[in-house]
VEXMARMAR-641107 format. One record per residue (C-alpha): chain; x, y, z; residue in one letter. Coordinates in Angstrom, 1 decimal, padded with zeros to 4 digits. Layout:
BEGIN
(pt "A"; (X; Y; Z); "a")
...
//
This chain:
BEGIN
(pt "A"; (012.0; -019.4; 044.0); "x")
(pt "A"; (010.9; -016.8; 042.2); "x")
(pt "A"; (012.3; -016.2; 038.3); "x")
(pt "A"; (012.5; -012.2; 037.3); "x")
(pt "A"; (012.3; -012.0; 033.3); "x")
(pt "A"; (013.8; -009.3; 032.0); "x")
(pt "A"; (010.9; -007.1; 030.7); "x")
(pt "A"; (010.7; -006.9; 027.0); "x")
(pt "A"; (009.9; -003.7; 025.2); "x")
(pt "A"; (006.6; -003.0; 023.9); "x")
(pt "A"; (006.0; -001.8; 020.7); "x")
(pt "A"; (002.6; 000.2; 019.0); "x")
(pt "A"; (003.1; -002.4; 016.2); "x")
(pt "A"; (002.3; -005.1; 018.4); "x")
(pt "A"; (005.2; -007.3; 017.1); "x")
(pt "A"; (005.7; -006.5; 013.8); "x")
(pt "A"; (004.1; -008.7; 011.2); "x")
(pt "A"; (004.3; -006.2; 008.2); "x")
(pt "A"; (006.0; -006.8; 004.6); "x")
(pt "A"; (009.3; -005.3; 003.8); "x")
(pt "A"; (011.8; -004.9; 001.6); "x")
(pt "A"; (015.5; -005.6; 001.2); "x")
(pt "A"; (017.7; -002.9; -000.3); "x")
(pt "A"; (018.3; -005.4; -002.9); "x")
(pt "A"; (014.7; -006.8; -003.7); "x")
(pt "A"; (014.2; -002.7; -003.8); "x")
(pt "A"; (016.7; -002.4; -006.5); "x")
(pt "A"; (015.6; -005.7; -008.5); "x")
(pt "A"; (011.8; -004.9; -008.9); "x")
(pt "A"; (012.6; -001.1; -009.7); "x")
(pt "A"; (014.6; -002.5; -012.3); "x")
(pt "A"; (011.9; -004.8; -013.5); "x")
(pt "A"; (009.5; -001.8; -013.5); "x")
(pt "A"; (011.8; 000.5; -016.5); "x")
(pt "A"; (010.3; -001.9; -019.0); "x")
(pt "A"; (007.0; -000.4; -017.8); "x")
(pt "A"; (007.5; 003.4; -018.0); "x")
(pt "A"; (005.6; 003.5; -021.1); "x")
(pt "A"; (002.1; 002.1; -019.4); "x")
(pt "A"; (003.2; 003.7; -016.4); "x")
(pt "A"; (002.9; 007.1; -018.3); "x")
(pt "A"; (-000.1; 006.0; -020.0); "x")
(pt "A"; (-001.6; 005.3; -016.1); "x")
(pt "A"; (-000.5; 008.3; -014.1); "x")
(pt "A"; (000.0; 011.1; -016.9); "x")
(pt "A"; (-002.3; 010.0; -019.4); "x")
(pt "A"; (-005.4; 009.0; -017.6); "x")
(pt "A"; (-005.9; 005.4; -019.8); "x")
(pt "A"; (-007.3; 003.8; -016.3); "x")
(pt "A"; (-009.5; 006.1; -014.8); "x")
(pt "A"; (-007.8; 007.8; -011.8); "x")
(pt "A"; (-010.6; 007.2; -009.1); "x")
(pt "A"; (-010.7; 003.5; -010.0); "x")
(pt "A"; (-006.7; 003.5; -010.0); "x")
(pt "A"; (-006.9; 004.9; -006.2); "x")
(pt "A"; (-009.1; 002.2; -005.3); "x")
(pt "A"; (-007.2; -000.4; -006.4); "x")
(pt "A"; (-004.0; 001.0; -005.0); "x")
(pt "A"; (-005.7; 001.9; -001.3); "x")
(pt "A"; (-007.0; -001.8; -001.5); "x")
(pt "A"; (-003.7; -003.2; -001.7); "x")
(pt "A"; (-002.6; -000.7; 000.9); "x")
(pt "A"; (-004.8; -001.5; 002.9); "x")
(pt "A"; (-004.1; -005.4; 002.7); "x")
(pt "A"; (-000.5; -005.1; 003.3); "x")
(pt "A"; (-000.7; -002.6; 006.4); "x")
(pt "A"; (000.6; 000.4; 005.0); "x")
(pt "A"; (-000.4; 003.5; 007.0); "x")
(pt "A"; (001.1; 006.0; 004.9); "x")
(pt "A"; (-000.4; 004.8; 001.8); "x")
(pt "A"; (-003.7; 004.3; 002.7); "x")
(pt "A"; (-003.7; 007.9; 004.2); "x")
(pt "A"; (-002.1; 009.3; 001.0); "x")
(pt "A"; (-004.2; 006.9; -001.5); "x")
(pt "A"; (-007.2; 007.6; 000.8); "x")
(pt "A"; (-006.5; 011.6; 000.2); "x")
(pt "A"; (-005.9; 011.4; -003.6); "x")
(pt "A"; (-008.8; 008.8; -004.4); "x")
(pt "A"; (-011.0; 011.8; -002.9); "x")
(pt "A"; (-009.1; 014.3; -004.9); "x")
(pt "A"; (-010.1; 012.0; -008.0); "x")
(pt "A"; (-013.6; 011.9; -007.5); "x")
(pt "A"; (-014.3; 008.9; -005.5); "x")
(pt "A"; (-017.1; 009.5; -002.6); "x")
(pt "A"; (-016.6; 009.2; 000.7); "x")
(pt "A"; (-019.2; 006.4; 001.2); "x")
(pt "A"; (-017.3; 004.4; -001.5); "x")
(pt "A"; (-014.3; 004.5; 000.2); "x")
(pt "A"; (-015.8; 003.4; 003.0); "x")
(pt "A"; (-016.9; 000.4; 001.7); "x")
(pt "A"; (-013.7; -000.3; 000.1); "x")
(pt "A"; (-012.2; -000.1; 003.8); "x")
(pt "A"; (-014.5; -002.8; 004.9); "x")
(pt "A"; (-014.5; -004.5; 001.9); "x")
(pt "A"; (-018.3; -004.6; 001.1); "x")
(pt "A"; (-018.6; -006.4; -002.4); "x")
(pt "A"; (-022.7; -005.0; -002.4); "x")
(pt "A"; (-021.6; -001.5; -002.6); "x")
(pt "A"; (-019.7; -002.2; -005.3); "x")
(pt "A"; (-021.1; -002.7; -009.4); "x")
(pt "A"; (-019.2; -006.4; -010.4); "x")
(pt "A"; (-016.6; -005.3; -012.9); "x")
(pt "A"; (-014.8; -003.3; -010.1); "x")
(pt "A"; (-014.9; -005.5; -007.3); "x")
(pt "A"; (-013.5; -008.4; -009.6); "x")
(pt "A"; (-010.4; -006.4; -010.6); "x")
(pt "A"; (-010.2; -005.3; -006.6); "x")
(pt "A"; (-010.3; -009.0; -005.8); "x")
(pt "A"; (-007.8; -009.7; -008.6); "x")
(pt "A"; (-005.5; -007.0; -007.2); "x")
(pt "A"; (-005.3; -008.2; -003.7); "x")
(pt "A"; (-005.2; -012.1; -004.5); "x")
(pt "A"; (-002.0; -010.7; -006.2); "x")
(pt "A"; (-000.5; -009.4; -003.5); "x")
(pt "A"; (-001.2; -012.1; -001.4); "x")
(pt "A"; (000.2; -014.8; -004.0); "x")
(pt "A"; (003.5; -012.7; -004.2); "x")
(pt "A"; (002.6; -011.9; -007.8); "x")
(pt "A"; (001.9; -015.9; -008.4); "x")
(pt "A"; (-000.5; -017.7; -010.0); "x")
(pt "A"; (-003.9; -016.5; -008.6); "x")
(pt "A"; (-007.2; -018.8; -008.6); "x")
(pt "A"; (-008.2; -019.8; -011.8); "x")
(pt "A"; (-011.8; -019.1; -011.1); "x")
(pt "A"; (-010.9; -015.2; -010.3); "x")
(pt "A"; (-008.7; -015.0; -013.3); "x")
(pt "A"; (-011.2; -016.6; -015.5); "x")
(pt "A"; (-013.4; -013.5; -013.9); "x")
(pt "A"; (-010.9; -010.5; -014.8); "x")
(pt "A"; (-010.2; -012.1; -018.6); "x")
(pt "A"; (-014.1; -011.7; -018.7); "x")
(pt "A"; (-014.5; -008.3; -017.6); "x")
(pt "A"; (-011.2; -006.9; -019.0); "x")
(pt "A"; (-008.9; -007.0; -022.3); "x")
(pt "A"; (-005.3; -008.0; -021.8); "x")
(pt "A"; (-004.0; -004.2; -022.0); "x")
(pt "A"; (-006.7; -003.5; -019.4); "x")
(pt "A"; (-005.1; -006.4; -017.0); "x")
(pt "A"; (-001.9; -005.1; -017.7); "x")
(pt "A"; (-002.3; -002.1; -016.8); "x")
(pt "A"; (-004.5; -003.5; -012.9); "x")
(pt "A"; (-001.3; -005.6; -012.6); "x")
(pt "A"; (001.3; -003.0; -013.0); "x")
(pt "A"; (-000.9; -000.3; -010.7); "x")
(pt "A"; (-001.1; -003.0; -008.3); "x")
(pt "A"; (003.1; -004.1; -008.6); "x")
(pt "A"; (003.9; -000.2; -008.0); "x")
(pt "A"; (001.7; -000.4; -005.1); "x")
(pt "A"; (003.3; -002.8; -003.8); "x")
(pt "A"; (006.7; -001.7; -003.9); "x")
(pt "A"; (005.7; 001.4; -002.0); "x")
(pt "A"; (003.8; 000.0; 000.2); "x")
(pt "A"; (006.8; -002.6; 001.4); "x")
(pt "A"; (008.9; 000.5; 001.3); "x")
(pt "A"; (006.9; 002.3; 003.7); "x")
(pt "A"; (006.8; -000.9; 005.6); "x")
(pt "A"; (010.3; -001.2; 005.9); "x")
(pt "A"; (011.0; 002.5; 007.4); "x")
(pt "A"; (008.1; 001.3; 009.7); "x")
(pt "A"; (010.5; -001.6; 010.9); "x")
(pt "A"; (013.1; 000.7; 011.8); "x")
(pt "A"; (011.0; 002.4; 014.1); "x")
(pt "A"; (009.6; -000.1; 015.7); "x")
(pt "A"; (013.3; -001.7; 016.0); "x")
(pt "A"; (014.5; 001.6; 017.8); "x")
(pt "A"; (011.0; 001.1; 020.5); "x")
(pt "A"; (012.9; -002.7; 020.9); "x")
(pt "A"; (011.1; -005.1; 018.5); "x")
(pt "A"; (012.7; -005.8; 015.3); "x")
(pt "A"; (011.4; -007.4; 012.5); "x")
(pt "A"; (012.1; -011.1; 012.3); "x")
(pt "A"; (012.9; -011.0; 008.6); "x")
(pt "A"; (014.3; -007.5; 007.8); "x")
(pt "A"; (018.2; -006.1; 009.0); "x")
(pt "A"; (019.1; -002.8; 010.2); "x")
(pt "A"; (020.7; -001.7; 006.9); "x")
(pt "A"; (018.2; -002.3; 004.6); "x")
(pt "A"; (015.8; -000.5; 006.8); "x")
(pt "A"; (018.2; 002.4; 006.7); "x")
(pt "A"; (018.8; 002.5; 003.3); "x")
(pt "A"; (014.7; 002.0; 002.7); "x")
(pt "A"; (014.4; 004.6; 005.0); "x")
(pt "A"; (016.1; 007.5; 003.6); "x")
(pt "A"; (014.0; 006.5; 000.2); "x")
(pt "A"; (010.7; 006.8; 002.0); "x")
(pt "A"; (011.8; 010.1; 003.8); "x")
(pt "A"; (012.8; 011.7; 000.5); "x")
(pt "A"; (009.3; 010.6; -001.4); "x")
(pt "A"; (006.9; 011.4; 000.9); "x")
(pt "A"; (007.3; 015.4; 001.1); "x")
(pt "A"; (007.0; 015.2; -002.8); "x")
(pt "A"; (003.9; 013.4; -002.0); "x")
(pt "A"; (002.3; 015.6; 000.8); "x")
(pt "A"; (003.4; 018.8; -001.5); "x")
(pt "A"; (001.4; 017.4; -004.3); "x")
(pt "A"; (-001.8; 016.2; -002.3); "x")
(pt "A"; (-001.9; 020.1; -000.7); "x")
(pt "A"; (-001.8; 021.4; -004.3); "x")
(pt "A"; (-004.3; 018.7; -005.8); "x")
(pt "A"; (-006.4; 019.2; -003.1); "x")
(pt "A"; (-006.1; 023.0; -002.4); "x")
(pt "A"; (-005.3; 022.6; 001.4); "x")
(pt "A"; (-002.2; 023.8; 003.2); "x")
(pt "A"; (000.5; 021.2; 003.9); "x")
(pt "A"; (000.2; 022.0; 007.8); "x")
(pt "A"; (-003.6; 020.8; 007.6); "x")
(pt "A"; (-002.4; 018.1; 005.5); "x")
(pt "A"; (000.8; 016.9; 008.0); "x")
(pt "A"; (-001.4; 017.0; 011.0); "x")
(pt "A"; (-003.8; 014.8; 009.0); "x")
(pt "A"; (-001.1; 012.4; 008.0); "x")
(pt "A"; (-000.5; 012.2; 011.8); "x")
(pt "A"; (-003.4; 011.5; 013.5); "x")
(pt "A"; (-004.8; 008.9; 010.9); "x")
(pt "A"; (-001.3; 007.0; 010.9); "x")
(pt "A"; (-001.1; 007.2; 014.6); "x")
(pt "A"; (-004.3; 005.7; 015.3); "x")
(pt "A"; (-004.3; 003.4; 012.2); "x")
(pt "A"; (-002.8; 000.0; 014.0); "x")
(pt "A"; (-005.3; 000.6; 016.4); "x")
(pt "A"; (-008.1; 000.7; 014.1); "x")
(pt "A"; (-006.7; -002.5; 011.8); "x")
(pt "A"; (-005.8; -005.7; 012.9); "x")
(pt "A"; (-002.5; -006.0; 010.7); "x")
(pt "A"; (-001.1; -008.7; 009.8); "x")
(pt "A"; (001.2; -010.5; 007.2); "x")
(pt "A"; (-000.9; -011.5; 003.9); "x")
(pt "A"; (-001.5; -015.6; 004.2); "x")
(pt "A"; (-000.1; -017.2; 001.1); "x")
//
């Protein structure tokens, strides 16, 4: 006897295996972040870590946690900054040989955070960034890499929400918090496409229908999946 199984919906996400965020874990590590506005100015506004090196780091951990919208957006700023296109290349396939030491430590610092949930990393790779950076220097990777983060779970979560309305919902995330994370991401990224067109010089249309095609062919071209920890 034949069994019929009810066909289950298909998703482009494949099942969806990306980090999110709670409405409430949102609020907590925002919270945890006012303590930081200081070095945050001294980052973004002040220039203390070189911007180009600040992209990197941030389109690194991006890219490790499978979020489209900010690798397209930290891909577009890190050129805006200065950073070459064969450069971010490598950093896209993670070539350590195109890549002078110092840097690629602090990039392998900033991912092995991510992937520890902001734990204890391996001592041999902290013993590496204490070498080739001051405290204030690691302070400032780490809080360029939390930020990341935060967005980058953000973006996640609105992802989850559509790929919940195509039939697949994320195991560990609820309708709410998706909607609530949602209307977040919706009112920051037009802020962020109106300030990569004026950085960059190009109108927003250009810039929208680039935002398009590289997010809609970006699960294609990645294998994502959750960070191990």
């Amino acid at each position: 006897m034949r069994i019929l199984r009810k066909k289950q919906a298909r998703s482009p996400f494949g099942g969806f295996k990306k980090r999110t965020l709670s409405a409430t874990q949102l609020g907590r590590r925002l919270v945890a972040l006012v303590p930081e506005l200081g070095t945050i100015y001294q980052v973004w506004l002040k220039h203390e870590v070189d911007p180009g090196f600040r992209e990197e780091l941030m389109l690194a951990v991006s890219r490790l946690n499978g979020c489209r919208y900010c690798s397209w957006g930290h891909h577009e700023w890190a050129e805006i900054s200065g950073v070459s296109n064969e450069e971010l290349a490598r950093l896209e396939q993670l070539e350590p040989s195109g890549f002078d030491r110092r840097k690629w430590v602090a990039i392998s610092y900033a991912r092995a955070l991510v992937k520890q949930d902001f734990r204890r990393v391996q001592p041999q790779l902290r013993r590496a960034v204490q070498h080739k950076y001051s405290p204030r220097e690691i302070r400032q990777i780490e809080l360029i890499v939390n930020v990341m983060d935060v967005g980058n779970r953000t973006s996640n979560t609105f992802d989850a929400l559509l790929s919940r309305l195509k039939g697949v919902p994320a195991a560990d995330s609820t309708i709410v918090d998706e909607v609530i994370l949602s209307g977040v991401f919706l009112a920051v990224a037009p802020a962020v496409v109106l300030y990569l067109s004026r950085a960059s010089k190009r109108p927003v249309r250009e810039l929208i229908d680039s935002l398009i095609d590289y997010t809609k062919n970006y699960e294609e071209k990645y294998s994502v999946a959750r960070p191990s920890k």
